[in-house]
N, C-alpha and C positions, 0 to 999 in steps of 0.2 A: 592920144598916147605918143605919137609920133614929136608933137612938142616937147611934152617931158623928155622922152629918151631919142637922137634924133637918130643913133644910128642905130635903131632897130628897126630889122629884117621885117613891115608888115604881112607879107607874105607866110611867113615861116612863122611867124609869132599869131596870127589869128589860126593856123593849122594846131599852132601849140593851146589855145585858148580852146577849141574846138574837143582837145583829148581831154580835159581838166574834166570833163561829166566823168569819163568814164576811169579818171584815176581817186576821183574822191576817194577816201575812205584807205585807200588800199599801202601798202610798203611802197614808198617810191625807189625806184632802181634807175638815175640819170642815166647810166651806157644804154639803157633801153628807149628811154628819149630821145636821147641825141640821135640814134640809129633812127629811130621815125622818122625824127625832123632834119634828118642830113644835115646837124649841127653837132659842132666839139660839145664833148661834157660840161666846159666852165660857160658855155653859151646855155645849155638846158638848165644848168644850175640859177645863170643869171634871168631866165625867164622865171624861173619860180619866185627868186626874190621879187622879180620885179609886180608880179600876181602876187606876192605876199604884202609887198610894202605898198602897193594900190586897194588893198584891202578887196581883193578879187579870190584872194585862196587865202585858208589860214596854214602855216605851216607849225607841224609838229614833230618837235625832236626828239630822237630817242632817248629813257633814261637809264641810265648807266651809274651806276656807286661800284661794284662789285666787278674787279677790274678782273679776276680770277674766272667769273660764272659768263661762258658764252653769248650774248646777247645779242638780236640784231637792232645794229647801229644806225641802217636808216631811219630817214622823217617819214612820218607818214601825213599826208596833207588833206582837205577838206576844201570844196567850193564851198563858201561863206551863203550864196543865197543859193538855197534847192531849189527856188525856180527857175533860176539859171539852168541848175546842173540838170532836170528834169529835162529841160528844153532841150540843152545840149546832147541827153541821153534819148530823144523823142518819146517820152513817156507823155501819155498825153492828158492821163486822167489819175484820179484815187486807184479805181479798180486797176490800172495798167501797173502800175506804179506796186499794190501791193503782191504782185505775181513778179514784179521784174527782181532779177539778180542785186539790185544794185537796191533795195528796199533796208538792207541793215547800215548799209554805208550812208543812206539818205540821213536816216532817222539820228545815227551817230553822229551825223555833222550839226542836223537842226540841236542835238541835247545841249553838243560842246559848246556851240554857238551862245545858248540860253545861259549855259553856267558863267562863262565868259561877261554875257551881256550881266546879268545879276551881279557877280563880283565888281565889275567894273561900277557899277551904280553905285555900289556899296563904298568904294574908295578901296578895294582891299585887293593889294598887290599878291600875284601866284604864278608862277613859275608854269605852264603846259609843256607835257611829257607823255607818250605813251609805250607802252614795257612789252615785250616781245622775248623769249627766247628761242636758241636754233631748235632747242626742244618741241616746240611750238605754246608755250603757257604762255598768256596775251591777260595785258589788261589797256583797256580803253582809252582811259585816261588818266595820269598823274597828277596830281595838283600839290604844289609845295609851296608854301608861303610861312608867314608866321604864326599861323594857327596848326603848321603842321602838316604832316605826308598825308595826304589823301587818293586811296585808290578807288578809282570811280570803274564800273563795268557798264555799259548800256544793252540794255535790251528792250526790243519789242515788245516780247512776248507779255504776256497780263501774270504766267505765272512761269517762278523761278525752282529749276531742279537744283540738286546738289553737286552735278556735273559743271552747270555754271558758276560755282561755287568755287571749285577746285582752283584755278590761276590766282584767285581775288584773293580769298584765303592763306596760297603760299607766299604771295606777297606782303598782305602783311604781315605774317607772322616773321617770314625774313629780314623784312626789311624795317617792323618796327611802325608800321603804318598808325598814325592814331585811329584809322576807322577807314572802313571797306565800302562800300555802296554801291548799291544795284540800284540804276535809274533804269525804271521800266513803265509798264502800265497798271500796275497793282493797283487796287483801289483804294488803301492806306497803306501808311509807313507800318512797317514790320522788323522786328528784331529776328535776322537770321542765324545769327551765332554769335561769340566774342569778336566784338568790335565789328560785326556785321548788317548791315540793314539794308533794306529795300524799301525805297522810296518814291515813290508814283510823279514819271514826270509831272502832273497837274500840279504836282507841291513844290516844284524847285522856285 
């Protein structure tokens, strides 16, 4: 690392590599990094770039159309391999792993990862985005290409309530979305509403 970038802080930057288990998944807020890492904000920024362009974090920008409706604007990012982040988080097992906090964040990073991997196989260019507002209605993931807005939800769980329903649905209906999707464990694809389905990660 020290080659590529030579004036980076290894010190300060293996502490920064050290947090990345436990900001998986999450809003990232740099003032709160840089305060950890007794570095300025455009130093914690350029640590993320530098984990995003090493293909060590995937970074995800917020989407925004609706310049009018509150939304929050940060990325939220993902460690690319969960046995990394695992390690980094000292999870040490299945069982540990499915009791830890950090078990939705896991499983969201390995889905994104997989769509990403499949799209790219395929040659088919998309845009990643994920939708947040101050309200708190969240969706997981964006995908926008030439096939169209695609809002993606992930879940664990094997079965889907109509609670989890609620952000995915006003989304697209706002926004127009060709199709909604709930990547989870179901044991087959299922039609859950207008332009809504549930789709069993084993099928992505």
């Amino acid at each position: 690392m020290k080659r590529l970038f030579p004036g980076l802080n290894d010190v300060r930057f293996r502490r920064f590599i050290e947090m990345l288990g436990g900001l998986s998944g999450r809003i990232l807020n740099y003032a709160e990094v840089a305060r950890a890492l007794n570095v300025s904000q455009p130093t914690a920024r350029d640590y993320f770039e530098i984990a995003h362009g090493t293909f060590l974090w995937r970074n995800i920008p917020a989407f925004s159309r609706n310049v009018v409706k509150r939304v929050v604007k940060h990325p939220r990012g993902y460690l690319r391999d969960s046995g990394l982040s695992h390690a980094l988080q000292r999870i040490a097992d299945l069982e540990a792993l499915l009791s830890h906090p950090s078990m939705g964040a896991s499983w969201e990073g390995m889905v994104i990862g997989e769509i990403a991997s499949q799209l790219n196989a395929r040659g088919i260019m998309a845009e990643f985005s994920h939708y947040r507002t101050a309200g708190g209605a969240e969706v997981d993931l964006v995908l926008d290409g030439d096939f169209g807005l695609v809002a993606v939800e992930i879940k664990h769980a094997s079965a889907i309530g109509q609670r989890d329903l609620k952000s995915l649905d006003a989304f697209v209906r706002e926004y127009g979305a060709r199709l909604g999707v709930v990547v989870g464990n179901a044991r087959e694809p299922r039609l859950l509403g207008e332009r809504l389905v549930s789709l069993p990660f084993t099928h992505l």
